[in-house]
TIVEX-70766 format. One record per residue (C-alpha): x, y, z; residue number from 1. Coordinates in steps of 0.02 Angstrom, whole numbers, plus 50000, padded with zeros to 5 digits. Each point is the difference from the previous one (the first is absolute). Example, Ala and Ser with C-alpha at 12.3 -4.5 7.8 and 13.67 -1.06 7.14 Angstrom:
# TIVEX-70766
50615_49775_50390_1 .
50069_50172_49967_2 .
# end
This chain:
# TIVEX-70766
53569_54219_54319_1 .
50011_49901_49862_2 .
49937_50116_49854_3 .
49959_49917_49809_4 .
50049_50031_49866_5 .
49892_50181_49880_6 .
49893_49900_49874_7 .
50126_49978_49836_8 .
50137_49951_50087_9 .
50136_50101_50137_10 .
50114_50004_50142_11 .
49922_49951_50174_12 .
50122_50096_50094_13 .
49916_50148_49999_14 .
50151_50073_50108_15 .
50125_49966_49851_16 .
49892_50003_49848_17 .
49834_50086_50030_18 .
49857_49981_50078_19 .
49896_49844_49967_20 .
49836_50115_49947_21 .
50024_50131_49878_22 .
49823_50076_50013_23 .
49953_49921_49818_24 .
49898_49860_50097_25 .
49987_49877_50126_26 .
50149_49879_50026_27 .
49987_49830_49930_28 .
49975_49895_50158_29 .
49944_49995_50175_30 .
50140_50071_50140_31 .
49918_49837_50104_32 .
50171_49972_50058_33 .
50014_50151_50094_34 .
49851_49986_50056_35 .
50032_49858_50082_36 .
50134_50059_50070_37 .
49938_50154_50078_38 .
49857_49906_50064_39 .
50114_49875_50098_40 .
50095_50121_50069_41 .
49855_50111_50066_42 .
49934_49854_50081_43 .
50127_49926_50047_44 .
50111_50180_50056_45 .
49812_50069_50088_46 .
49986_49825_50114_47 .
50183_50060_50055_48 .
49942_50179_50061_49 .
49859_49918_50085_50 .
50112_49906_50123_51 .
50085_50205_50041_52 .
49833_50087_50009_53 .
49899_49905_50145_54 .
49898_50151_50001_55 .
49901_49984_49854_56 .
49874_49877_49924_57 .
50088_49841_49970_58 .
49994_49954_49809_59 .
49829_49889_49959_60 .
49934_49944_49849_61 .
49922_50163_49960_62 .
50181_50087_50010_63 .
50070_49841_49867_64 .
49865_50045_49899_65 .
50043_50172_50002_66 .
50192_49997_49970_67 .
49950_49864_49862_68 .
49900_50127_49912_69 .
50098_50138_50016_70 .
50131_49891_49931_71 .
49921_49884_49856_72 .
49943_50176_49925_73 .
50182_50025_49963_74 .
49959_49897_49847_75 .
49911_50149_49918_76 .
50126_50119_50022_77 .
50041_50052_49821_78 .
49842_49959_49951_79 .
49903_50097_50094_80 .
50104_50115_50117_81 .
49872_50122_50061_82 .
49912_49858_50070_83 .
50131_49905_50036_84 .
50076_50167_50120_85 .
49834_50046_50093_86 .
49941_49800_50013_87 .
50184_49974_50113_88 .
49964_50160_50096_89 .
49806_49953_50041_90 .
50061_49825_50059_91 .
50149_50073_50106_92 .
49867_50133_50079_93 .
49878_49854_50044_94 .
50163_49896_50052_95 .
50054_50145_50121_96 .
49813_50049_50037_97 .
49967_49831_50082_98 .
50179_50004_50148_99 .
50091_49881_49913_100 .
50194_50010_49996_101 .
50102_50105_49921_102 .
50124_49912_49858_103 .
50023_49966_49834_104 .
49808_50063_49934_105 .
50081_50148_49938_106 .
50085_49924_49857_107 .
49875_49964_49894_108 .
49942_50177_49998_109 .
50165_50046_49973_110 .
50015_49896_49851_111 .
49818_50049_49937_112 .
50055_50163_50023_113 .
50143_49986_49922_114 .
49949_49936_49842_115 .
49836_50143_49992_116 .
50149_50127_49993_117 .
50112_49911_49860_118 .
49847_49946_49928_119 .
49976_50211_49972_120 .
49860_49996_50129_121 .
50064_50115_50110_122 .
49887_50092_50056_123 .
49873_49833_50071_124 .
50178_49939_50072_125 .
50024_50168_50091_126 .
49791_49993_50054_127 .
50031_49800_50052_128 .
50131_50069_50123_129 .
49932_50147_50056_130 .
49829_49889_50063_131 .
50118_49891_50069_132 .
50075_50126_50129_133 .
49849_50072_50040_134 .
49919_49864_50038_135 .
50123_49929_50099_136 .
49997_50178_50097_137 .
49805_49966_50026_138 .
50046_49819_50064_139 .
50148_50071_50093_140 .
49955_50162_50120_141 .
49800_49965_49959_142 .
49907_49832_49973_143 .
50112_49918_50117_144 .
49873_50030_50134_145 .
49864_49897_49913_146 .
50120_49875_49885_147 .
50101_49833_50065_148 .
50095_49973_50104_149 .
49907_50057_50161_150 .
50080_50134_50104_151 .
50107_50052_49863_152 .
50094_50174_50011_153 .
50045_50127_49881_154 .
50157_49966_49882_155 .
50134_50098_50059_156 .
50056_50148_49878_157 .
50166_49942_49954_158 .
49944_49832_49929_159 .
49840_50110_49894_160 .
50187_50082_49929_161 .
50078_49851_49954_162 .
49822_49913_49892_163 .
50012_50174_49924_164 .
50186_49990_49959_165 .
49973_49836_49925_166 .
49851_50054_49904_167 .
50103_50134_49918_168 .
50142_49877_49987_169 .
49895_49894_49914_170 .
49944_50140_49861_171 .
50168_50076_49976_172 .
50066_49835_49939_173 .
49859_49951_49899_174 .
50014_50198_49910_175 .
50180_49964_49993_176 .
49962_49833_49903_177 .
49869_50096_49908_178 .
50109_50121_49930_179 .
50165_49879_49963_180 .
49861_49897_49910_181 .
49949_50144_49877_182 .
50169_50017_49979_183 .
50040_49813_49933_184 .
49838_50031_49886_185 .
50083_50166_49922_186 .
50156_49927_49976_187 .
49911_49844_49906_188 .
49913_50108_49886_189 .
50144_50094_49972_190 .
50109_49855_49945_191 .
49855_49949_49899_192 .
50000_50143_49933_193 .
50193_50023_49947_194 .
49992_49810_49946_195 .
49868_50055_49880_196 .
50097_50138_49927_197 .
50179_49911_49984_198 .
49886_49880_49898_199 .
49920_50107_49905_200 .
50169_50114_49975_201 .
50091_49837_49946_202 .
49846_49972_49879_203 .
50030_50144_49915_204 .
50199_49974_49985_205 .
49960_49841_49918_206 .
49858_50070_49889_207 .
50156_50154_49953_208 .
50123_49864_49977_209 .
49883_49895_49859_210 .
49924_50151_49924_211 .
50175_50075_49980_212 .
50077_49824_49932_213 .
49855_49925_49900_214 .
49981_50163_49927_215 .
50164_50026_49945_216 .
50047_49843_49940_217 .
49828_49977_49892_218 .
50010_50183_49937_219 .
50167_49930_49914_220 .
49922_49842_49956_221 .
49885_50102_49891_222 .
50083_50097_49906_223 .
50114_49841_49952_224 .
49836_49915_49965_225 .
49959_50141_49877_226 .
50170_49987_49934_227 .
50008_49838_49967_228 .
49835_49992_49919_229 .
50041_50142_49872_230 .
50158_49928_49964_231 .
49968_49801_49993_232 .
49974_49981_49813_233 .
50140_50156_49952_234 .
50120_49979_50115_235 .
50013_49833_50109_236 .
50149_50040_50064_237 .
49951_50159_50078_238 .
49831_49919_50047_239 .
50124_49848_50104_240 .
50072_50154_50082_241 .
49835_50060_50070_242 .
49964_49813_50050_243 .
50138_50000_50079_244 .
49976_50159_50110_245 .
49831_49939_50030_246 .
50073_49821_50068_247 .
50139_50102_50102_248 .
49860_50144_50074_249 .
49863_49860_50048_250 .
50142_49901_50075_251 .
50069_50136_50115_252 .
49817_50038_50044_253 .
49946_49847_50059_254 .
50168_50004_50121_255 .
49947_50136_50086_256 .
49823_49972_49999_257 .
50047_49848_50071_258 .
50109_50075_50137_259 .
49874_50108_50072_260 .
49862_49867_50016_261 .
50160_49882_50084_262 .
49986_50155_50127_263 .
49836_49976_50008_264 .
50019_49835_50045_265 .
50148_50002_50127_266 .
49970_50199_50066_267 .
50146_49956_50133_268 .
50130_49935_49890_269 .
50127_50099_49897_270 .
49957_50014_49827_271 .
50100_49871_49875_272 .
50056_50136_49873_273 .
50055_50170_50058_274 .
49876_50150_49952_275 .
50046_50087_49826_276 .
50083_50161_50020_277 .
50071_50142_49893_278 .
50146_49898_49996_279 .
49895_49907_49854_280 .
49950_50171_49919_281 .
50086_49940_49830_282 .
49885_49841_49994_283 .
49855_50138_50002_284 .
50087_50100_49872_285 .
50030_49828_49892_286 .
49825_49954_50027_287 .
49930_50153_49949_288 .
50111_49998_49833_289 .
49952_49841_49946_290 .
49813_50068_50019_291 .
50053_50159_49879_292 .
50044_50113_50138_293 .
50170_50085_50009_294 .
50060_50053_50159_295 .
50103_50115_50055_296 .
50090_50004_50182_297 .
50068_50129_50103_298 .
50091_49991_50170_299 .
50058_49866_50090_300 .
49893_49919_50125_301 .
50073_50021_50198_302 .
50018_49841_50119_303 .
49814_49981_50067_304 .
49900_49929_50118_305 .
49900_49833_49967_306 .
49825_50099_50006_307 .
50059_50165_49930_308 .
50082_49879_49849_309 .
49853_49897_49952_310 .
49877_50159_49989_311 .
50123_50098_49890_312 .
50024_49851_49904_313 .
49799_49980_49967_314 .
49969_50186_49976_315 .
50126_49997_49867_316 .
49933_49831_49927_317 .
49829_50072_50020_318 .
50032_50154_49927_319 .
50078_49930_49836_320 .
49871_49881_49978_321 .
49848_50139_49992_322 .
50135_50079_49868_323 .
49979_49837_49893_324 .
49830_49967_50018_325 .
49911_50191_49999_326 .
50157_50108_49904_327 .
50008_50009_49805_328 .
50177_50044_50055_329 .
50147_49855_49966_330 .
50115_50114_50121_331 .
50027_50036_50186_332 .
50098_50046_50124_333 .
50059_49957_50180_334 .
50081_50112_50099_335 .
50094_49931_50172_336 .
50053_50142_50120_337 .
50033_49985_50192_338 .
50025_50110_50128_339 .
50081_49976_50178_340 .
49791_49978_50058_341 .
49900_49938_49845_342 .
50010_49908_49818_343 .
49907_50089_49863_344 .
49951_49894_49857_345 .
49925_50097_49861_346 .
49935_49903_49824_347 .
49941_50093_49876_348 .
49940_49966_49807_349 .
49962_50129_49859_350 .
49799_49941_49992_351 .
49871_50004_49908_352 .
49909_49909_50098_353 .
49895_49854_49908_354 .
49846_49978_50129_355 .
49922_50101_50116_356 .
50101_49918_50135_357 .
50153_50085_49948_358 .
50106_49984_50155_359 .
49929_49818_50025_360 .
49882_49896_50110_361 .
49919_50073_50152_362 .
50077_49836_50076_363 .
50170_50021_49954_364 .
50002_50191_50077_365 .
49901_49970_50147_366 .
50145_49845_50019_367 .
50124_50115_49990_368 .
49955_50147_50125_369 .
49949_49853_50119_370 .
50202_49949_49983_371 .
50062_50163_50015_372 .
49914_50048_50139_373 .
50026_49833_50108_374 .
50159_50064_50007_375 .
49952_50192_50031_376 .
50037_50040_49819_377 .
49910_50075_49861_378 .
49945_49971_49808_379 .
49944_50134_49887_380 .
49910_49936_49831_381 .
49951_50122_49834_382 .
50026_50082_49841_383 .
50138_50091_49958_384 .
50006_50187_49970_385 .
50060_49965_49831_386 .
49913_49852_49964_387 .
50042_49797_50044_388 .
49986_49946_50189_389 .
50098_50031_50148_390 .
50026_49869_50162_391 .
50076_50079_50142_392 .
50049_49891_50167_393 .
50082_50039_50145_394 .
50027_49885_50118_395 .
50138_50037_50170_396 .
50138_49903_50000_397 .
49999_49958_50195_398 .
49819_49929_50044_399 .
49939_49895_50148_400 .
49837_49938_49932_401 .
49907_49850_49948_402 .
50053_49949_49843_403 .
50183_50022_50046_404 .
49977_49876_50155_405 .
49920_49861_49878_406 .
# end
């Protein structure tokens, strides 16, 4: 049969790819061809079994009409399927009902059938049948005596077994096709559905990386801004410094911000600038000096994976710049320490806080548990016992996840 395309587009194979209905609507064309097809070989295959059967009605223009009915109304079959199912059966009962030969006039109630069952009509597929064999019993061992051809004699039993084994042949299949049908439709939605959330999962690794980047680099901007403004008129040398910073922090940002939107771009290709890693932990502590802030580092970071490195490096990153933007302290202090399972990373600064959003942003936290626990780590976030602010990571050192396959 030569099935079309689902409306928007798809596979006709329906054996490889699908079925060519997906019970959203109707499919986009006519299945004339089949049609066709069918209704040349019923003729056709039906004037055959006449020449074997010289005891029934030879074919006439009332049995052509008949097959081509039961046939053309294969046209409607995924249209209207109930119809389609019981209008095959009534044309094969009048077919049988009148002596002509058996052949071919089953198919298109096969077919009909067929597609009331994948269709999810089951149950007036099943009912189509059913009439079917018993009114071919009635014609059979019954209204032979009164029907064509004259002198007629009771079907034997063996051949009543064999319409009914075809009937149920004919049902099995089409439940068989049902069911392998429902299956192509789950497994659709579910790839639609895990498309949806690798894009929006990938979303919100981008929206981490610029938050963590953009707010980084233009929390140091700032402060060199205020710098360089107090100082311009008493101290221009100082006040080049902080220009200088400024130049140096907008330039790095703009690098990166321009290597995740390259990913963006190209998603398949590897990216043109490796990811920044605690191996570039003095840059942060450099950066966060020329913004006022001294830091202090503890420990020596351990040989990490690609995921595991970036988050650690953006929690610490993160971490000092809510210490520069919402601490009146000009000190902190980053502790490394790594176990045979997990890397603790622990920065803390003597407070007060400045704002009410002492530990920083809801943003900048909620980016940080997300890393952590991509990689089935955790981040702890709040005010010291003794005053200041404490943030505690721990991320495993040996992770499959994710972020560690990007």
């Amino acid at each position: 049969m030569d099935e079309q395309p689902v409306r928007g587009g798809g596979p006709p194979r329906w054996w490889r790819h699908g079925p060519p209905w997906d019970g959203v609507g109707a499919p986009a064309r006519w299945p004339w061809r089949s049609t066709l097809l069918v209704t040349v070989f019923v003729l056709v295959g039906s004037s055959f079994a006449g020449h074997g059967q010289p005891d029934r009605v030879p074919l006439d223009p009332y049995a052509r009409v008949l097959l081509i009915v039961g046939s053309v109304l294969l046209l409607w079959r995924h249209r209207y399927p109930v119809g389609v199912a019981f209008g095959t059966v009534l044309a094969a009962v009048l077919y049988f009902g009148a002596g002509y030969p058996y052949g071919p006039v089953f198919l298109p109630v096969a077919l009909g059938c067929f597609g009331a069952v994948v269709a999810g009509r089951r149950w007036a597929a099943w009912t189509a049948l059913g009439a079917l064999w018993a009114s071919h019993l009635l014609i059979a061992h019954w209204l032979y005596r009164w029907l064509p051809p004259h002198h007629d004699h009771a079907m034997p039993w063996g051949r009543e077994l064999a319409v009914a084994t075809w009937l149920v042949a004919v049902a099995a299949i089409s439940e068989l096709a049902r069911t392998r049908r429902d299956q192509w439709v789950r497994d659709r939605a579910e790839r639609a559905q895990a498309a949806r959330r690798r894009a929006d999962e990938e979303r919100l690794r981008m929206a981490r990386e610029l938050h963590d980047v953009l707010a980084h680099s233009i929390s140091v901007i700032n402060v060199q801004a205020g710098v360089g403004l107090a100082l311009l008129d008493s101290d221009p040398e100082q006040a080049r410094t902080a220009l200088t910073t400024i130049k140096a922090a907008s330039k790095e940002a703009l690098g990166e911000v321009r290597q995740v939107l390259d990913s963006l771009r190209t998603p398949g290709d590897a990216p043109r600038a490796p990811a920044p890693g605690l191996d570039r932990l003095p840059e942060l502590v450099q950066q966060a000096a020329s913004a006022g802030l001294t830091v202090e580092v503890e420990g020596t970071p351990p040989r990490l994976p690609p995921g595991t490195d970036l988050a650690a490096f953006r929690v610490v990153q993160e971490a000092l710049t809510n210490v520069v933007r919402h601490s009146g302290s000009r000190h902190a202090r980053v502790h490394v320490e790594h176990g045979p399972r997990e890397l603790r990373l622990r920065v803390d600064d003597d407070g007060p806080a400045t704002g009410a959003e002492a530990g920083g942003s809801g943003n900048g936290l909620a980016g940080m548990r997300e890393r952590a626990a991509a990689l089935g780590g955790t981040i702890e976030a709040g005010p010291r016992p003794d005053g200041g602010f404490r943030v505690l990571a721990v991320l495993p050192l040996k992770v499959t996840s994710k972020e560690d396959d990007r």
